[in-house]
Backbone as a printed PyTorch tensor [residue, N CA C, xyz], in Angstrom:
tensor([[[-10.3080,  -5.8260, -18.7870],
         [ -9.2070,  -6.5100, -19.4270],
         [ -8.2000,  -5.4860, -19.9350]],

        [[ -6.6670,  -5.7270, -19.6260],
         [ -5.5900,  -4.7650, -20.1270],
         [ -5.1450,  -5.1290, -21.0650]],

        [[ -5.2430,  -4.3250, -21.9800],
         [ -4.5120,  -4.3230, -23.7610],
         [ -3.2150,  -4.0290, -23.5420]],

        [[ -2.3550,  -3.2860, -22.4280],
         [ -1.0730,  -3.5270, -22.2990],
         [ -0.2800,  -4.5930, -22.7010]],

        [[  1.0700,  -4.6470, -23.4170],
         [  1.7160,  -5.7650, -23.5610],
         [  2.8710,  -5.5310, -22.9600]],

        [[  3.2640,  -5.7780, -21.5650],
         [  4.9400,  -5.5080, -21.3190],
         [  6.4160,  -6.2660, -22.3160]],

        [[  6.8470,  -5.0580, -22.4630],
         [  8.2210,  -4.9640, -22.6880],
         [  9.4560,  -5.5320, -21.7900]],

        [[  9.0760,  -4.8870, -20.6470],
         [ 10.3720,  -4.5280, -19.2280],
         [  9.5760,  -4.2200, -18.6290]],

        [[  9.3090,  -5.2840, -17.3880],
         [  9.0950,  -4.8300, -16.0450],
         [ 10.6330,  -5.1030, -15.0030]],

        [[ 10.2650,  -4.3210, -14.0210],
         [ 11.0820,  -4.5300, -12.9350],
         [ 10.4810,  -4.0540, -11.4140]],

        [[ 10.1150,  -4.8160, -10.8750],
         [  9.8370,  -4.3280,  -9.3460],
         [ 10.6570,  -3.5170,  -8.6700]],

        [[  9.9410,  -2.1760,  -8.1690],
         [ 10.8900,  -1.1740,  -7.1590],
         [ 11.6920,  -2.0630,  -5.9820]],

        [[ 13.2930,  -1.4220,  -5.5070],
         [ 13.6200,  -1.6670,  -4.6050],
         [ 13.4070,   0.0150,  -3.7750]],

        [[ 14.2300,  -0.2370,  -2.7420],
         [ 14.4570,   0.9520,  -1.5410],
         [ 14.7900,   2.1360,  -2.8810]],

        [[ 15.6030,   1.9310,  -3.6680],
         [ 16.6200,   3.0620,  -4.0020],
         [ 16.0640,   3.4550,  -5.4020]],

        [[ 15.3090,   2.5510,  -6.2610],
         [ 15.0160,   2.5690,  -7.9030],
         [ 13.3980,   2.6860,  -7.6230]],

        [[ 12.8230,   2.9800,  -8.5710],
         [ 11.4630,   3.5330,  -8.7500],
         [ 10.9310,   1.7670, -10.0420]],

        [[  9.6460,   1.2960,  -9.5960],
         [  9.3220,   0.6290, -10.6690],
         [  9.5640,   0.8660, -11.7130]],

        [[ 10.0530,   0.0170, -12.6620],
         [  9.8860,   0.2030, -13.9370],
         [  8.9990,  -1.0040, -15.2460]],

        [[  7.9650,  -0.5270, -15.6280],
         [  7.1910,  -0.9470, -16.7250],
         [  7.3990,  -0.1270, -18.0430]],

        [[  7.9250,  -0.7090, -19.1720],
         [  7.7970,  -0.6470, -20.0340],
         [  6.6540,  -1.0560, -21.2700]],

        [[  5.7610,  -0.8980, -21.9670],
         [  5.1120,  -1.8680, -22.4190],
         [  4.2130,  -0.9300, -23.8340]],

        [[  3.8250,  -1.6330, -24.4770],
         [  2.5980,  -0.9830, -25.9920],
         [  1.3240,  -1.5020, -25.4650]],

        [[  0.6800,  -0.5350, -26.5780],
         [ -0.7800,  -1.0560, -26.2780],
         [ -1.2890,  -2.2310, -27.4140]],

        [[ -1.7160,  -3.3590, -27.2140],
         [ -2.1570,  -4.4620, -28.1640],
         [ -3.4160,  -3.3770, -29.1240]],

        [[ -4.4030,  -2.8280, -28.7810],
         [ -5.3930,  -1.7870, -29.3510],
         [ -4.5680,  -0.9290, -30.3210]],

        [[ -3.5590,   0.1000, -29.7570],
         [ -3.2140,   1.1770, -31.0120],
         [ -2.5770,   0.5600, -31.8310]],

        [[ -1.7560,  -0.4370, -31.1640],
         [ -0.6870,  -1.0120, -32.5460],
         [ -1.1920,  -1.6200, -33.6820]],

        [[ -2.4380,  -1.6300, -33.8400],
         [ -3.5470,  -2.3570, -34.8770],
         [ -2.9700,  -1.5010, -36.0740]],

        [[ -2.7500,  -2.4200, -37.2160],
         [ -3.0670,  -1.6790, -38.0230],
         [ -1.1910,  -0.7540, -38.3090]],

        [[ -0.5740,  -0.8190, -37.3530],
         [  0.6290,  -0.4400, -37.5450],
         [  2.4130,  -1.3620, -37.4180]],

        [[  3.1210,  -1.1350, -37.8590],
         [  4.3720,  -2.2040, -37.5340],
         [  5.0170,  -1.8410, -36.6910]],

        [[  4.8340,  -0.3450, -36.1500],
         [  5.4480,   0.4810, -35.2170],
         [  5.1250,   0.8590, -33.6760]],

        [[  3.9580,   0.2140, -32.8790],
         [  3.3760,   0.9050, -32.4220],
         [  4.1280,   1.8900, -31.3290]],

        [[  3.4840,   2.8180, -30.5770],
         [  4.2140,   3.7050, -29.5780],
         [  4.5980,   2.8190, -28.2200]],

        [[  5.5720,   3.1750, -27.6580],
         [  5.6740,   2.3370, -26.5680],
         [  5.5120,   3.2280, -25.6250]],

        [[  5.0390,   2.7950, -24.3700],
         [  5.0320,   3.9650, -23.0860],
         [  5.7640,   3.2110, -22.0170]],

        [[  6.1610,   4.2170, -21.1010],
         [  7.3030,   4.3000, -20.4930],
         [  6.1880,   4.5780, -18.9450]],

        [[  6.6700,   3.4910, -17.6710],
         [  5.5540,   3.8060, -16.8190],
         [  6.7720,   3.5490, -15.3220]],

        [[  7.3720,   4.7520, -14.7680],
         [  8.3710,   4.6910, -13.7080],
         [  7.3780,   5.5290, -12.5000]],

        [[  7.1520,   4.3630, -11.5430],
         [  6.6220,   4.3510, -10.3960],
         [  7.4800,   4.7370,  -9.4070]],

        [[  7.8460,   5.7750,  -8.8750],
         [  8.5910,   6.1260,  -7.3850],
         [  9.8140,   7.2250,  -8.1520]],

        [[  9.9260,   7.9690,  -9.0720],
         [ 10.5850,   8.6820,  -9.4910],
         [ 10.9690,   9.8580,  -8.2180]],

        [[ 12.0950,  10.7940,  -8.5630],
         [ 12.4310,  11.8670,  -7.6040],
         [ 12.3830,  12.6800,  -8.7190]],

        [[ 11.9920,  13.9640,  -7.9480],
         [ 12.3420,  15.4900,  -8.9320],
         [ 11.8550,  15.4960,  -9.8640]],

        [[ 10.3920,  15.0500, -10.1130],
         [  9.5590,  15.1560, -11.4830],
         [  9.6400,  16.9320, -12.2880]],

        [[  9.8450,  17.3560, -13.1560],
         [  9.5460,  18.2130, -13.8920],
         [  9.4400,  18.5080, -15.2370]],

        [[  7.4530,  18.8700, -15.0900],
         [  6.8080,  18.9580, -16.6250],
         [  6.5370,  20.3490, -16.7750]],

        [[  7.2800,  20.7220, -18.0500],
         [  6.8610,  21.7270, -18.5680],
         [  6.1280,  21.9650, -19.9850]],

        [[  5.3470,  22.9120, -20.1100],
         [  4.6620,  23.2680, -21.6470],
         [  5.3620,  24.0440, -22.4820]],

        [[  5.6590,  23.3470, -23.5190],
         [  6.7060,  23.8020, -24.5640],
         [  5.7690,  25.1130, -25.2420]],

        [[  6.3470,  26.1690, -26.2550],
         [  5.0460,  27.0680, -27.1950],
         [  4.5120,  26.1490, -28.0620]],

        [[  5.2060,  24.8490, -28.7000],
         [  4.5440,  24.5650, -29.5440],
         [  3.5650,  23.4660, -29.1580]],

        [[  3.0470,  23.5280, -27.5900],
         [  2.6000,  22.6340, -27.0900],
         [  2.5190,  21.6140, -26.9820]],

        [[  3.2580,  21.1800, -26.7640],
         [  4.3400,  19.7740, -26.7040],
         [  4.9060,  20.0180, -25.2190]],

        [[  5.6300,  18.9490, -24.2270],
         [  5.4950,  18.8340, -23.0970],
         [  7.0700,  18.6700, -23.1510]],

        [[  7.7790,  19.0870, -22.0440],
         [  9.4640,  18.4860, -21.5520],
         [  9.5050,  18.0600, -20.0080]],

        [[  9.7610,  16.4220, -20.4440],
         [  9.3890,  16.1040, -18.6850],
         [ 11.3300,  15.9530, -18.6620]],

        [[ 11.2890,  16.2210, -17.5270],
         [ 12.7460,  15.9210, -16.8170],
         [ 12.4200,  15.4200, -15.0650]],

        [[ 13.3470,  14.2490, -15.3650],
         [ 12.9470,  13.1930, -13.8290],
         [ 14.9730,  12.7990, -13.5500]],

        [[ 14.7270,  12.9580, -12.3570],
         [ 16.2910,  12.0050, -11.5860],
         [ 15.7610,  10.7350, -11.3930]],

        [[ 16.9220,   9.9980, -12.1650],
         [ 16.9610,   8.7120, -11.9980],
         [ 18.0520,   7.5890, -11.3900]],

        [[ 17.9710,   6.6760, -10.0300],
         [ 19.3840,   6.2270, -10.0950],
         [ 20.2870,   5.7370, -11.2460]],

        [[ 21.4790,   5.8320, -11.1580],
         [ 22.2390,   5.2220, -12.1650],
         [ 21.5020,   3.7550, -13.0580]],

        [[ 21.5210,   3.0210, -11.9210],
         [ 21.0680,   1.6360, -11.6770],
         [ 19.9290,   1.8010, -12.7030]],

        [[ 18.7800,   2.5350, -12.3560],
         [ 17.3820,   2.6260, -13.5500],
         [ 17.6020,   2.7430, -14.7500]],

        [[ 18.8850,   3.9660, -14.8440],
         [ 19.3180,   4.4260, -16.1310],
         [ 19.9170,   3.3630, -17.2800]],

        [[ 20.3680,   2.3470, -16.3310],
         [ 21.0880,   1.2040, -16.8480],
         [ 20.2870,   0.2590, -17.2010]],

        [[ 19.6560,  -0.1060, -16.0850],
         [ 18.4800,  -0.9520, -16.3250],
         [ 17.4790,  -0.6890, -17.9620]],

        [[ 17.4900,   0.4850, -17.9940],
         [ 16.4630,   0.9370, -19.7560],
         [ 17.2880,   1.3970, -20.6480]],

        [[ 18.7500,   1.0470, -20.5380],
         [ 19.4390,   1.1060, -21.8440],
         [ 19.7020,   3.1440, -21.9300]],

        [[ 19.7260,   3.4960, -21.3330],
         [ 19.9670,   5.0300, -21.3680],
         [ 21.6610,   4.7770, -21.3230]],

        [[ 22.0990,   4.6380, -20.3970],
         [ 23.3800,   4.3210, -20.2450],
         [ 23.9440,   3.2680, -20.3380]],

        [[ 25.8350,   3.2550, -20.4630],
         [ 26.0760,   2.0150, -20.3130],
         [ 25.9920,   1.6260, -18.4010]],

        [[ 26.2170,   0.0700, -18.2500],
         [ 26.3170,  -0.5960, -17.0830],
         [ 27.4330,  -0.4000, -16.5470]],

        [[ 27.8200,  -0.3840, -15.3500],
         [ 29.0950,  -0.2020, -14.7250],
         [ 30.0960,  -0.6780, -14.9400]],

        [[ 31.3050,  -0.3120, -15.3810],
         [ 32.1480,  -1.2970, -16.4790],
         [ 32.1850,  -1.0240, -17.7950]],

        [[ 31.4390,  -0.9530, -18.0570],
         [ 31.3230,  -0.9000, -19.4570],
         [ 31.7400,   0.3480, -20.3200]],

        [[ 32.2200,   0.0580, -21.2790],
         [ 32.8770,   1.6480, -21.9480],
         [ 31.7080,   1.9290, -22.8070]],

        [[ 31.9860,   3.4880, -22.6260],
         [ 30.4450,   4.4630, -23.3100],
         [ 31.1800,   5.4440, -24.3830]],

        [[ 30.4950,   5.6220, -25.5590],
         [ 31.0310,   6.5990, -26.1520],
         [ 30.2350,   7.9060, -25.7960]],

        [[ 30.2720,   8.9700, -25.3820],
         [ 29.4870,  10.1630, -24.7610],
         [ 29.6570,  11.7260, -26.0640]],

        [[ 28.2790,  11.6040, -25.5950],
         [ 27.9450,  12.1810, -27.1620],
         [ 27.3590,  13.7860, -26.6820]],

        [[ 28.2150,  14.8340, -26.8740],
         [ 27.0670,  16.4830, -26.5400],
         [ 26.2200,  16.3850, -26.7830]],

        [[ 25.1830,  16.8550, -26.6010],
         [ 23.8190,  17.5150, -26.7860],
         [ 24.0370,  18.3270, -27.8090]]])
C-alpha cells in the first residue's frame, strides 16, 4: 500500500518528462508542514553534485512547457517579473 498523496500529476508526452508531485501521508504525521517530493520521469541532462557541506545540487533541463506546468515560470503570455540570482 502507497502512503503517497499526489499533489500534480501529469502524464509524459514526446517532448515533457512525467511529472508527479506528491507528500508522504506517514512523515506528515505529526506535522502541518510536511516535505513534498518532486518525482520527473524522462528528464534530459541530469546533474548531481556533492556539496562540502554534504548536501547535494541537482541541476536538470527542462522544457519550457514542464517549467510552466510546476509554477517555476510564468505561462506563455504572461508577464514575469525576473529576479537575479
Amino acid at each position: 500500500m502507497s502512503t503517497k498523496c499526489t499533489i500534480f500529476y501529469r502524464e509524459p508526452t514526446d517532448n515533457e518528462p512525467r511529472i508527479h508531485i506528491y507528500d508522504d501521508a506517514l512523515e506528515g504525521l505529526g506535522t502541518d508542514e510536511p516535505d513534498v517530493y518532486v518525482q520527473l520521469d524522462g528528464v534530459l541532462n541530469v546533474q548531481l553534485e556533492t556539496l562540502g557541506s554534504g548536501r547535494s545540487s541537482l541541476t536538470f533541463r527542462l522544457p519550457r512547457k514542464t517549467a510552466a506546468a510546476l509554477g517555476l515560470i510564468p505561462a506563455a503570455g504572461e508577464a514575469s517579473e525576473r529576479k537575479a540570482p
